[in-house]
C-alpha positions as CSV (number, residue, x, y, z in Angstrom):
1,X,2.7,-12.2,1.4
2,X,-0.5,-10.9,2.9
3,X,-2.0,-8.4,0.7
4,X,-4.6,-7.3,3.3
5,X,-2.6,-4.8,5.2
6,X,-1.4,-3.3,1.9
7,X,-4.8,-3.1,0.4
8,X,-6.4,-1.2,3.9
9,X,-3.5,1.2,4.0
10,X,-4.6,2.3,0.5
11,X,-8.1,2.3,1.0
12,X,-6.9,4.8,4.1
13,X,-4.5,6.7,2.3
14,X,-6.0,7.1,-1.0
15,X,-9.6,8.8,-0.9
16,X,-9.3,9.0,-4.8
17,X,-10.2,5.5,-5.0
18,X,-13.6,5.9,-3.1
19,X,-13.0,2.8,-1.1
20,X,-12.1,0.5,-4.7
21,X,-9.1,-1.3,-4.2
22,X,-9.1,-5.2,-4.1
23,X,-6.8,-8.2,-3.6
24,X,-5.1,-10.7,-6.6
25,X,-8.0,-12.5,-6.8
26,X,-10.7,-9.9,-8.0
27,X,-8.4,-8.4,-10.6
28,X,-7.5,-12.4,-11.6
29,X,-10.5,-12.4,-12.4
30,X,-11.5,-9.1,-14.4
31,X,-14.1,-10.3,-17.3
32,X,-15.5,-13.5,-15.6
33,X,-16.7,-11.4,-12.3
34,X,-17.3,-7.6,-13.7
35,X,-15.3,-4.4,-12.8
36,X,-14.9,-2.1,-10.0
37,X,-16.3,1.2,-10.8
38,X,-12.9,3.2,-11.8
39,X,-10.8,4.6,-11.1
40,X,-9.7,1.3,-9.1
41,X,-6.7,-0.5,-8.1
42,X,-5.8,-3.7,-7.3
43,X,-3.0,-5.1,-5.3
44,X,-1.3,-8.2,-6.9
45,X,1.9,-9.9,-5.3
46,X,5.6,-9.3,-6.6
47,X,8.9,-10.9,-6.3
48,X,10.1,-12.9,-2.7
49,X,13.4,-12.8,-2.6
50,X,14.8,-14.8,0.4
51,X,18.2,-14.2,1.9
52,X,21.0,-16.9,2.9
53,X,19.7,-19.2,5.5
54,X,21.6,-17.9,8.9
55,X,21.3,-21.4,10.5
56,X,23.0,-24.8,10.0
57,X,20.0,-26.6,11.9
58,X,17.0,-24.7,10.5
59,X,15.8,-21.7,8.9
60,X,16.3,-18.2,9.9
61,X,16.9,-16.1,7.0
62,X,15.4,-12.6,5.8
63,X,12.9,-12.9,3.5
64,X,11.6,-9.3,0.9
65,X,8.0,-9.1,0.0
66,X,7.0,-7.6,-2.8
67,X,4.0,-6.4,-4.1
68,X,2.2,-4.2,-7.2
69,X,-0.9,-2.1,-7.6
70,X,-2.6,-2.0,-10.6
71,X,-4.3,1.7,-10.8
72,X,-7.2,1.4,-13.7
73,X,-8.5,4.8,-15.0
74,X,-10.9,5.7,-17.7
75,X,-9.4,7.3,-20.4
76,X,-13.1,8.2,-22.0
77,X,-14.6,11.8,-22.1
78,X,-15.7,13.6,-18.7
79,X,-19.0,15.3,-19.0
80,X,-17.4,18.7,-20.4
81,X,-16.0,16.3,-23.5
82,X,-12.6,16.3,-22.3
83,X,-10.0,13.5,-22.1
């Protein structure tokens, strides 16, 4: 599944995010690379779950994508000391 059309339509959508939402690969690789500043998300791929083939001679079937997004908050104290 491509993960780039999903990850543009949140960064469009979502202003919360300020623009931080990445692919499999940067959240793969949380404590090697570093963090996005949070909140953040991250778009990871799901489940494919193809369909019978529709064809005796080759393949022509439906095919569902799936996907995920990670949404990491900070759950420390804002500057007024509140959760």
């Amino acid at each position: 599944m491509k993960l780039t059309p999903v990850i543009a339509a949140l960064r469009a959508r979502c202003p919360y995010f300020e623009n931080r939402v990445a692919g499999a690969a940067q959240f793969k690789n949380l404590p090697e690379v570093g963090k996005l500043r949070l909140p953040a998300a991250y778009v990871v791929p799901g489940d494919d779950s193809p369909g019978e083939n529709k064809s005796q001679t080759d393949y022509w079937q439906e095919l569902k994508e799936g996907f995920s997004v990670v949404v990491i908050l900070s759950n420390g104290r804002d500057e007024r000391g509140q959760f």
